[in-house]
N, C-alpha and C positions, 0 to 999 in steps of 0.2 A: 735807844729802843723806842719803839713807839705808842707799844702797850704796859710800858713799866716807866713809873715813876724810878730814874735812875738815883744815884748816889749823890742825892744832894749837896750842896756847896755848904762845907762844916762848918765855915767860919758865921754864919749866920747864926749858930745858938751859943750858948753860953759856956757851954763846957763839951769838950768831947763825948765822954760819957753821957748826956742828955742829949746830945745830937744823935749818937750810935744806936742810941736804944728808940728815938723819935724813927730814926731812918730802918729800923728792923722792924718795924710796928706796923710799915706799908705791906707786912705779909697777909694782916686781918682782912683789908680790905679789897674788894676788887676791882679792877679797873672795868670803864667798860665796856672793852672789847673782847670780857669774859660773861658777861650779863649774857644768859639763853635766851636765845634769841628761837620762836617758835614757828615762825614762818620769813618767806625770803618777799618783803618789801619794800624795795628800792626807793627813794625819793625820787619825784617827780622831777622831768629834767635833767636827768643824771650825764646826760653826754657832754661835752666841751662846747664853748662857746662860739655860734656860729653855726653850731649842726642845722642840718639840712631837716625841716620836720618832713615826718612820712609823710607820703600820698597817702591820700585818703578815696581819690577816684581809681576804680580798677581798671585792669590795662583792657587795652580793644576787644580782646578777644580772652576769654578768663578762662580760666583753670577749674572747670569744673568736676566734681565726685562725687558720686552718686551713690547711696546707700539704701536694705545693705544691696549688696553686688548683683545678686539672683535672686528671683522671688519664687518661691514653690507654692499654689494654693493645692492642698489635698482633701479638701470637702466643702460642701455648700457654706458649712460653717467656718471654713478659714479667712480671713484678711490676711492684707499685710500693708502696714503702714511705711513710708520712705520719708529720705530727706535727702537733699542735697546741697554742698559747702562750694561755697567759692573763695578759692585762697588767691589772694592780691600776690602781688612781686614781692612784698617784703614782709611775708609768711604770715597776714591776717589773715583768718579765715570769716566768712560771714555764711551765714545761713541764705539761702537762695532757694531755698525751697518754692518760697510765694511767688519770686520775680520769675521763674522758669515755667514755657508754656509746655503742659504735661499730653502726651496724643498717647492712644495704642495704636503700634501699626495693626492689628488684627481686631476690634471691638467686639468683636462677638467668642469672644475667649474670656475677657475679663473686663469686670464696670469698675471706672475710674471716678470714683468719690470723693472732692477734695485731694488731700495727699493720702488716700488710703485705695486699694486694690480688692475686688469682690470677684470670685469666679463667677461666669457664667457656662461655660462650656469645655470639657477635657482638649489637648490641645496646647499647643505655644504659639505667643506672640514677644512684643518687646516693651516696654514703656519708653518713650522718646520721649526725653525733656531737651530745647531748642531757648539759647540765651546768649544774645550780641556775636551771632555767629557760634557760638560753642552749641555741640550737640554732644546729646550723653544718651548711653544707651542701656537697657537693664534687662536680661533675658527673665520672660516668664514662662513659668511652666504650669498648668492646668491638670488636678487628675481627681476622678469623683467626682464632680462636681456636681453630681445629683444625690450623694449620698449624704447623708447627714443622721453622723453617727452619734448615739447616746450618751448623754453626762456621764462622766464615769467619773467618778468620789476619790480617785486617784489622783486624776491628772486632770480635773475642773474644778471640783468643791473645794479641794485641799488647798490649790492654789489661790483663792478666794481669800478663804479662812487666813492664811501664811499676809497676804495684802492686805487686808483690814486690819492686823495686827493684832488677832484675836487668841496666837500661836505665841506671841512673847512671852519674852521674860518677866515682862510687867502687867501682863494680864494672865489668861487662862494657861498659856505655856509654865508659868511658875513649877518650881517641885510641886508647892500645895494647891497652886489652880486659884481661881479666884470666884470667891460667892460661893461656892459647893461645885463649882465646872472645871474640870482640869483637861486636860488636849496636852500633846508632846507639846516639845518646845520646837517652833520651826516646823511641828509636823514629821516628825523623826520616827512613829509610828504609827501607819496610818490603820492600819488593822485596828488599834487599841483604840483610836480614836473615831473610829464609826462607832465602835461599841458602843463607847462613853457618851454619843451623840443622841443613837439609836434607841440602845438598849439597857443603860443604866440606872435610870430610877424609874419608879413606879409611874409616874406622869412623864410622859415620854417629851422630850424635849422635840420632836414633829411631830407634825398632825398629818398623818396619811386619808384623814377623811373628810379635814378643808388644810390643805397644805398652806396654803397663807397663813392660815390661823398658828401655824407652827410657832411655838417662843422661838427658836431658832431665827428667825426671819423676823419677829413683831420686834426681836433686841434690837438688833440691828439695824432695823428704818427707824428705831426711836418711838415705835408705837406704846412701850411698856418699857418701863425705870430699866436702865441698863445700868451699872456702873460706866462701862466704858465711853455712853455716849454713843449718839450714834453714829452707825459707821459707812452706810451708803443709801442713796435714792430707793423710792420702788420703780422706779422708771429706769435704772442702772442694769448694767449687763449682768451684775455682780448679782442681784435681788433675782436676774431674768434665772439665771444657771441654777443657783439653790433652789428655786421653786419650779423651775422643770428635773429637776432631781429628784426634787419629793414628789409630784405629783405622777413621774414612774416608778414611783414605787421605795426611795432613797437605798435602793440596791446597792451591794457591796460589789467591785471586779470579782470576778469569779477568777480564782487560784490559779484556773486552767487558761484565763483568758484574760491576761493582766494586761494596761494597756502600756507603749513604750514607753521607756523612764529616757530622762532629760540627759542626752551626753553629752552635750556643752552650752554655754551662752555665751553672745556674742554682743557688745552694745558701740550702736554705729554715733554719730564720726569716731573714732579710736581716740585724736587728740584736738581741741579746738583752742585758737587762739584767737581772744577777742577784746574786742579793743571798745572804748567806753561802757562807762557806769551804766548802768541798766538795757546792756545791750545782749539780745537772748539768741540762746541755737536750743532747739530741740534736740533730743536724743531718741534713739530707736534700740529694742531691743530684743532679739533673736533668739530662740532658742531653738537648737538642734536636736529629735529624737535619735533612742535606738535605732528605730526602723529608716531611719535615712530624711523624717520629714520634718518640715519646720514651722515653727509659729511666732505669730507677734506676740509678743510676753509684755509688752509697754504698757498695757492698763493691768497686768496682772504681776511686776515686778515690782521688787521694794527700794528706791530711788534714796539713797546718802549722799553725801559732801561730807569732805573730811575738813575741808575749809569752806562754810558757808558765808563767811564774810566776803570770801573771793568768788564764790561760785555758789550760788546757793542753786538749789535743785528743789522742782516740785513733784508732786505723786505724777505726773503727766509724762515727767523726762523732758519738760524744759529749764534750761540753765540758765540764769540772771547773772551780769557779770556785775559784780560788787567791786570791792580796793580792788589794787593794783598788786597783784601774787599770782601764787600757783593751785592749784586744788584739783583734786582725784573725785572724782561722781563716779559712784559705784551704782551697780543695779545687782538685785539678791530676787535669784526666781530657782525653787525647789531646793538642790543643794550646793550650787552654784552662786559663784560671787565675781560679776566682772568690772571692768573698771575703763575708764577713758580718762586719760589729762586735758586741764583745763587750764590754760594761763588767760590771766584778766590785764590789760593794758590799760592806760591813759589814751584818750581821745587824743593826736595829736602830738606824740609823746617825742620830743627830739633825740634823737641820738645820732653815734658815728661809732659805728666797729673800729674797734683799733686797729691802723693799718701795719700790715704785716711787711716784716724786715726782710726785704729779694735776698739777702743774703745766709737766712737763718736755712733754707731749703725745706723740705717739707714738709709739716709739725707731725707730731705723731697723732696715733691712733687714740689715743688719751685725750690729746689735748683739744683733737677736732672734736671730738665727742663734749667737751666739757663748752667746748666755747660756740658750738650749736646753740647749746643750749644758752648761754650768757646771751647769745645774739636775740633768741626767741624773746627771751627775759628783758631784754633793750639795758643788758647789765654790764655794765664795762667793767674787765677784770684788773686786779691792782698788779702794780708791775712787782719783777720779781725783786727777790728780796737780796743783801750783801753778801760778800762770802764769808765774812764773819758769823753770819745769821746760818749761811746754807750748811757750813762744817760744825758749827754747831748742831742745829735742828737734824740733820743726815747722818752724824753719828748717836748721836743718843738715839735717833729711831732707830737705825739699823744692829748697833749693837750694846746699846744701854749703857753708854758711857760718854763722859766728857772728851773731846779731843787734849792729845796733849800738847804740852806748849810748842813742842817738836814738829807734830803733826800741824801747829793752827802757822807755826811760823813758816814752814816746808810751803801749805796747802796758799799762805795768801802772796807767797813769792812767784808763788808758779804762774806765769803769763800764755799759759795754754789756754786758745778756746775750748778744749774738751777735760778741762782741771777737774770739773764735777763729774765727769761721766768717771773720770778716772779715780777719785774720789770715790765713788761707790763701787767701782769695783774693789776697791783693795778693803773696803768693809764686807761688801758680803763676802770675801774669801774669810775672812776671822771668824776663829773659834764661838768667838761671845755672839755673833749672828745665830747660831744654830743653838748658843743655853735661850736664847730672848724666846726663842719658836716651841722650845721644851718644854720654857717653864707659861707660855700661857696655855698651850694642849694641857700639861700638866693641872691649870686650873681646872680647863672645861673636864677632864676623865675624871677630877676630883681627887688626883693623887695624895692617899696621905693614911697614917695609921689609926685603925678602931680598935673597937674592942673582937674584931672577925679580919684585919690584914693587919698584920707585924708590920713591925719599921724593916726588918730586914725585906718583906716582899714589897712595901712602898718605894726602897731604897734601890729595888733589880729593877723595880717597876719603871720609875724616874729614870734610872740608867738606861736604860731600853728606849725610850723616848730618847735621852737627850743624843744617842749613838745613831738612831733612826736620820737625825736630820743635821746630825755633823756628817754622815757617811752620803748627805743629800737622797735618800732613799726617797723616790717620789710618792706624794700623800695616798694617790691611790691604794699604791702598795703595799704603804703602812697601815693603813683604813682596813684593808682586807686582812693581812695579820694578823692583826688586833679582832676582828669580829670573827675570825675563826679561828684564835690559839685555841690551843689543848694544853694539855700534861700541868705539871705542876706550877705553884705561882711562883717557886724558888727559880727552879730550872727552865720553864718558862712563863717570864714574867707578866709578859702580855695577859697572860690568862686574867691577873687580878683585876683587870676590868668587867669580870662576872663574880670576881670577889666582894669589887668596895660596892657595887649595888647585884642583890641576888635577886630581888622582886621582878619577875618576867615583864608584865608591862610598863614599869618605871623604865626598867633597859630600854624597852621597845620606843621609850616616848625618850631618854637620855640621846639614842643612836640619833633621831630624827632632828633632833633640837641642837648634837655639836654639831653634825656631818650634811646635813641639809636645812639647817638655820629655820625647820618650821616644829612648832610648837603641837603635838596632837593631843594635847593634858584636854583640853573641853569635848574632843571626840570620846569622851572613858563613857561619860553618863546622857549624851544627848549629842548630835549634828554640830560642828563647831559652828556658832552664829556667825562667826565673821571671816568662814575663810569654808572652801570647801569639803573640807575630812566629816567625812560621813561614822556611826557608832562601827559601822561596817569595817571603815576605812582603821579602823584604829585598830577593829580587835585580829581583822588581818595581817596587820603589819607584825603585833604582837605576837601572833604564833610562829613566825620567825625565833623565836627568843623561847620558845615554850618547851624547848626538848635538850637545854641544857642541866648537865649532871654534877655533880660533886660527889668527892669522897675526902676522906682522909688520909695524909702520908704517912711517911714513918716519924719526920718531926713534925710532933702537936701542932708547930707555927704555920704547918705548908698544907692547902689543898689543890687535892687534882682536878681540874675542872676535865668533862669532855662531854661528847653528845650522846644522850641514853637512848635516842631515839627510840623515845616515848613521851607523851605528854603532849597536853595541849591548853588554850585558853576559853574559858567561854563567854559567847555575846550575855553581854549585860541585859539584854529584853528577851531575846531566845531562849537563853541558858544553852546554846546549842554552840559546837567549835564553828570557829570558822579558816576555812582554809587560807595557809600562809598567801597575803597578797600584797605586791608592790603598794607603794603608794600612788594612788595616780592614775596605778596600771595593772598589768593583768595577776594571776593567779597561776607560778609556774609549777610544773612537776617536783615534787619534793621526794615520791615515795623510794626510800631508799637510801635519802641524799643526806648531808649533814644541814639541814637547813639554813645554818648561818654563812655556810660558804654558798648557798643561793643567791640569799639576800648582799652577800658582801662584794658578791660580780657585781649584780647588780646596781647593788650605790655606789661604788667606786667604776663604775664606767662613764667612757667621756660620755656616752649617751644620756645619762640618769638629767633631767630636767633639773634637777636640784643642787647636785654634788658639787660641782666645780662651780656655778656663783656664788655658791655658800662660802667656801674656799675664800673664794677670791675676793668676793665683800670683807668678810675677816681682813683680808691682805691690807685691802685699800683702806679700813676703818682705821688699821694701826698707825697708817702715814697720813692719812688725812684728817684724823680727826672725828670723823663722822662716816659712817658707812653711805656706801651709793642707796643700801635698806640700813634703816635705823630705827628700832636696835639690831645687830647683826643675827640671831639669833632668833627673831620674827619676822620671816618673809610671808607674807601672806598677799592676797590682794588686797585687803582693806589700810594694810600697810605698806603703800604702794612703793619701788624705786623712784628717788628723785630724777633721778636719768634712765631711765629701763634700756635705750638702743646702747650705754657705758656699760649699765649692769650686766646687760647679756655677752656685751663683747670681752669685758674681761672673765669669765668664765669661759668664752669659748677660747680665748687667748690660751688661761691656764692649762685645758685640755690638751690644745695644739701643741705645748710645751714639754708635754708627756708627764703634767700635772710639777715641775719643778719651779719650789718655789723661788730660786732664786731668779730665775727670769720674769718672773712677775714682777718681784720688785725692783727691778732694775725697771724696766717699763715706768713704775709707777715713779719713782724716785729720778727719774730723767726725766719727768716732764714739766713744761710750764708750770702746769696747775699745783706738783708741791713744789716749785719753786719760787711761789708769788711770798710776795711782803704782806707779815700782819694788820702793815697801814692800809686804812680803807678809802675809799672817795664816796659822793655823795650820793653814788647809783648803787654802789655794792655794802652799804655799812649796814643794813641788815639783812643782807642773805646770810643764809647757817646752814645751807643745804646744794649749794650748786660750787660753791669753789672758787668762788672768781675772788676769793684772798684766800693766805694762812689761817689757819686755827688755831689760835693759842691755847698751849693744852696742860695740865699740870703731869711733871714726868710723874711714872707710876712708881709706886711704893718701894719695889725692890732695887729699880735702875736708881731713885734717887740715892737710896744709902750707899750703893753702887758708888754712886757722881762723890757724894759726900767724904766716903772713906778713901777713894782715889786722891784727890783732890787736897787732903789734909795729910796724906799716908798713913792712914789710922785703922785697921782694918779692923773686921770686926770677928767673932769666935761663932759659928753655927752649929751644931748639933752633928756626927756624921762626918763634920767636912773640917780640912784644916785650918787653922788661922791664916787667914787672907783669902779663903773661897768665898766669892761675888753672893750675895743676896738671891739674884737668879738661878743659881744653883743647889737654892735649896730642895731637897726631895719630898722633906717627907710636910707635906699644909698644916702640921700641927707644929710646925717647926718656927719660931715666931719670934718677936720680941716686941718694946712697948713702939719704938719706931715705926716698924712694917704695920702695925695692926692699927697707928694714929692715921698713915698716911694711905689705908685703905686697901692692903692686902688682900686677897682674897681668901676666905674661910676657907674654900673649898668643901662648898657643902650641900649645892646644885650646879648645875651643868650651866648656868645662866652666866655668860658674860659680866653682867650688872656686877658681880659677886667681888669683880676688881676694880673696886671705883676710883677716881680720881678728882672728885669732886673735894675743893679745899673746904679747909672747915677754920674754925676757932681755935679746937685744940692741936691741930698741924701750927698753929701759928706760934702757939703757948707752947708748945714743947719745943719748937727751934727756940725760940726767946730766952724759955726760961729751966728749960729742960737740960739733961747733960751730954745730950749726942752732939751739937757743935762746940762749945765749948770745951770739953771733955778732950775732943778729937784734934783739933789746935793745940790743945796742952799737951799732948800724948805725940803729936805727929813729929811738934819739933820742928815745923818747915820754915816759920818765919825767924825763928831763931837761928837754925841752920843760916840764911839767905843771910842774915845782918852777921854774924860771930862769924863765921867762916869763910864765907862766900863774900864777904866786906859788900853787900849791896848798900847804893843810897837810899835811903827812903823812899823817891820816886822811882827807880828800880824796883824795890819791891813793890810800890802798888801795882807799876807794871803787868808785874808776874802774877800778882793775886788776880788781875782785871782776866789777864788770858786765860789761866789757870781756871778761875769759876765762869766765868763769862764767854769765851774766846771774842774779845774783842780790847782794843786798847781803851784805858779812860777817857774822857772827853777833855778838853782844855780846862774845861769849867771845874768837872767833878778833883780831876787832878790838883790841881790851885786851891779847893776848898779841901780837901785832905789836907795836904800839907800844912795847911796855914793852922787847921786843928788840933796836927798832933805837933806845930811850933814848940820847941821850950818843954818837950814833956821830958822826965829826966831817963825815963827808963821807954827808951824807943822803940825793940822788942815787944812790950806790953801795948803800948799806942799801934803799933801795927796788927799785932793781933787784935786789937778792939775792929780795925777799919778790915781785916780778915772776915772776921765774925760776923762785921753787919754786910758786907755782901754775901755773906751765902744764909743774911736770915732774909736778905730782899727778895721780892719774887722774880727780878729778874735771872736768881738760880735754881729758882724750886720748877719757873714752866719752862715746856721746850715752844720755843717761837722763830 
């Protein structure tokens, strides 16, 4: 193996027993190609010897795009600033904005300033940019162009305020405000916040009779102690807008005449690849009103990197390319948060694509998608891994179990080139494929008994799931089900999903966080900072959830859930309901309706933006290691997908499939990308995010005691279930013991993924060692004994069978020859084979799947 210290050669320590216990001791430590790795960093060089370096001259005639696509000016007061990328043949992109000679065919339409655009006259013309033969063309359009309409405290002041940073968390946005000044956070109420501007204390924070003179304005040029410092010029557009604001009067939108609120932002180039240290592209950023018009938001958007080391970003929306990675530059204007990728390259950087096998035929959908991206990366992915590796790693994913010696001997005789495809199918037909899908829903619903759900309704509850996706019933269908049972939690158990949480908008934020992987908990009390759910957006959502009923049965244990249709939630600033609303999207007809069966079309349709990536990320996180979003559970923009054209395509896949999970993972499990080797090469040893190897992963808590009591034949006794019912089959999360809850179990006690960790620790190490689940289990199983007393195995036979049995792979020449020579002369040969039992399954080469 190549990320496990294997079963070292015994003859080297002094005593079996000091050897067995040195060699089970490698469980503490980690190797490390389990070290988190937080960004994908290749080393320079990473191609084969001889690679051809890039060109660095672009070809005759260049590939130019021109951003953004269309320009709208709609008042004397509009701009709009562009740029334009030139992508080489071997997908650099460079900023070309300055080399490209900029004309308008019509100049009496609009004044060309630098790279920025000024109405002069209603009307269309074109911007013509002209570069080594390449012409680009960009339609404008002109309207108003003598009007020039009034500051309005909405959609100018606020946006000022939101850009200086005057709205944070760490200044005036705080709960307490800061200095005696509080503002929303983000600007989440702009009404309250003229107030507090306007008309809050006695000395009015402007001066409507020398507006300059306003504190408002003296803070923020730095004319008078700020804490914050100051935050812009008085020669700045920022100073210009506040103090034509106040000097008409610092007027509130009138109720009747509110101006259009922002419905989308857009930030141009979408993704740039750039190649040396300190070499820059500008960004450009868009936003789209209600009324159909647009503006340049670039000096008034709030400009992040999620990785500034690779891409750092200034207030301007120009990118500096730093190391050699990937990184997301976000721009944040109103309640909107968008986002563009950024890969940083080496000047120069040699590589060679691996060249593809004429005889493999066409790679899948998976895999072009992954190795796009490797290519952009200049990452060369590691090749695939043995069949030892793959029937191992393919069964414990797929059905949380070790292959048996039957299966590993059957699976490595077979000289079919389609052994693995066939291989997975004959796993996902088994039972245990569909408890693995039961019991991790089963975490996210939180199945388990309170002091308000019985074991017997945790136990119909569990059952119900685990029936759902043995009888393959597609998720949608389940989804919908589940968000609109009725009747009892006995008779129908589905219901206890408005049992084990009864709080309306906990439900409303649990639905969004299993079934569409986004978080709305910071939408309850203010604007989510870093994603776009608006207080709006949340308490919308919530009244979905607001007109569910209970009552009592005939047995004390059992309630009836159903919809009373009545009841609602209210906005936290309003105090006022707000009508049930999509996320996202619009506000449907409920009057009459059971709302949950609204909402549950809804998110279970292949339409819903959210539902089926969500899905499908899960799918991909469980075999890969890492979600295409990570963590699964938080899709957000500022949590950008490491692949977004993978991310969307397997969601629109799972849709196309009529949501059936096991076609998913047949997909995912046939391809390249899990079928690479955990060994690395020197382009790909620190990605953790694109695939171009395995991820060595520690099995989870229940498959391991799974692997463990199989393996030993030692079963174990659960609560509910008979002796020898699997780990994964347990129902009710209060259902436990000290094993499952060392090696990270899930509480089941939110909805948060997190909650089933797999992260090794000290005491996983301490408990296999010195605890009584392996040894115990060995004693009680009988198999080594069995194998010598009856079965008359030699000694090397049975390590044999131990090797395949925990590992599915034969000893090595070396480890072989150093057993034997350790357990030489031991009188009771039985006992010596169970010690050399014991320490492979305390090695990590059994506790991870690789």
């Amino acid at each position: 193996m190549n990320s496990f210290n294997r079963v070292e050669s015994m003859n080297k320590f002094p005593s079996l027993v000091s050897s067995l216990v040195l060699l089970a001791g490698l469980t503490v430590a980690m190797p490390a190609a389990m070290s988190p790795i937080v960004a994908a960093e290749p080393a320079e060089g990473g191609g084969s010897e001889g690679a051809s370096a890039i060109r660095t001259d672009p070809p005759k005639k260049p590939t130019i795009t021109a951003y953004p696509p269309e320009i709208k000016l709609g008042s004397s007061r509009d701009f709009q600033s562009f740029v334009a990328v030139n992508m080489r043949d071997d997908g650099i992109t460079l900023d070309a904005t300055e080399q490209i000679e900029w004309v308008l065919s019509d100049p009496s339409k609009a004044k060309l300033d630098g790279f920025k655009l000024f109405p002069l006259a209603d009307g269309d013309t074109e911007l013509v940019g002209t570069y080594l033969g390449a012409e680009i063309r960009i339609p404008v359009s002109v309207s108003n162009a003598a009007d020039r309409p009034a500051i309005s405290f909405e959609k100018d002041v606020m946006p000022v305020l939101t850009r200086s940073g005057c709205n944070t968390g760490s200044c005036h946005g705080a709960a307490r405000g800061k200095d005696g000044f509080r503002i929303s956070l983000f600007g989440f109420d702009p009404a309250g916040d003229y107030h507090r501007i306007t008309r809050e204390i006695g000395v009015r924070r402007i001066n409507l009779a020398i507006p300059s003179e306003s504190l408002l304005l003296k803070k923020s040029v730095g004319s008078v102690p700020h804490t914050g410092g100051k935050l812009f010029d008085v020669d700045s557009d920022y100073y210009a807008t506040i103090l034509e604001w106040l000097e008409d009067g610092a007027k509130i939108d009138p109720s009747d005449a509110k101006p259009p609120t922002v419905a989308s932002l857009k930030i141009y180039p979408p993704q740039a690849v750039i190649e040396g240290e300190g070499s820059k592209q500008r960004f450009v950023a868009v936003a789209t009103y209600s009324d159909g018009s647009t503006r340049d938001v670039t000096r008034l958007a709030a400009f992040t990197s999620n990785n500034s080391g690779t891409a750092a970003i200034d207030n301007e929306g120009t990118v500096t390319a730093g190391r050699r990675g990937e990184a997301f530059v976000m721009a944040r204007f109103d309640t909107h948060t968008v986002g563009s990728q950024v890969l940083a390259l080496p000047e120069g950087l040699q590589y060679e694509p691996p060249k593809a096998n004429p005889d493999a035929g066409e790679k899948s959908y998976v895999d072009q998608m992954v190795e796009r991206k490797l290519q952009q990366l200049r990452i060369t992915p590691s090749g695939q891994c043995t069949d030892e590796e793959f029937i191992r790693r393919a069964t414990i994913d797929i059905v949380g179990l070790l292959p048996t010696e039957e299966e590993y001997h059957e699976f490595i005789a077979d000289v079919g080139d389609d052994k693995r495809a066939r291989l997975i199918d004959r796993l996902l037909e088994r039972k245990e494929f569909s408890e693995i899908w039961a019991m991790k829903f089963a975490q996210l619903l939180m199945i388990k008994s309170t002091n308000q759900v019985s074991y017997k309704s945790a136990f119909l509850y569990a059952s119900w799931l685990t029936d759902k996706f043995a009888r393959n019933v597609p998720v949608d269908q389940m989804v919908r089900e589940l968000l609109t049972s009725t009747g009892g939690t006995f008779t129908s158990p589905a219901t206890n999903f408005y049992e084990i949480e009864r709080d309306k908008l906990k439900t409303a934020e649990n639905v969004a966080q299993v079934f569409m992987g986004i978080r709305t908990q910071c939408a309850q009390c203010h604007n989510h900072p870093f994603d776009r759910w608006t207080m709006d957006d949340y308490y919308g959502f919530a009244s979905f959830f607001s007109q569910v009923g209970r009552k009592p049965a005939e047995d004390y244990r059992e309630q009836i859930v159903f919809n009373s249709f009545g009841g609602e939630v209210n906005h936290l600033v309003t105090g006022k309901p707000v009508p049930p609303t999509f996320l996202g999207g619009e506000s449907p007809p409920t009057a009459g309706k059971d709302r949950r069966e609204v909402v549950a079309n809804w998110l279970a349709s292949r339409d819903n933006p959210f539902f089926s990536k969500s899905i499908a990320n899960r799918v991909w996180a469980h075999f890969m290691g890492v979600g295409v979003v990570d963590p699964v559970d938080d899709i957000r923009i500022s949590n950008p997908a490491s692949n977004p054209e993978l991310f969307e395509e397997l969601g629109k896949r799972l849709a196309d499939y009529g949501f059936d999970f096991r076609k998913l993972v047949r997909d995912i499990c046939n391809s390249e990308a899990y079928g690479r080797s955990t060994a690395t090469n020197d382009s790909n040893a620190h990605d953790s995010r694109n695939y171009a190897h395995a991820v060595v992963r520690r099995i989870p808590a229940e498959s391991l005691l799974d692997c463990l009591c199989s393996v030993t034949e030692s079963p174990d006794k659960f609560r509910g279930l008979p002796l020898g019912a699997r780990a994964v089959q347990i129902a009710d999360g209060t259902t436990t013991n000290y094993f499952l809850t060392s090696f990270g179990r899930s509480p089941r006690t939110t909805v948060c993924e997190c909650e089933a960790s797999t992260d090794p620790s000290l005491s996983q190490a301490l408990h296999l060692l010195n605890g009584n689940s392996v040894h115990n289990k060995i004693r009680s199983g009988k198999v080594i004994e069995r194998w010598v007393n009856e079965e008359k195995l030699t000694p090397e036979k049975v390590i044999d069978r131990i090797y395949v049995r925990c590992l599915s792979r034969v000893p090595s020449v070396d480890e072989k020859a150093g057993l034997l020579a350790a357990i030489e002369g031991e009188a009771n040969s039985v006992l010596a084979l169970e010690d050399i039992f014991w320490a492979v399954l305390n090695g990590r080469e059994f506790v991870f799947n690789h």
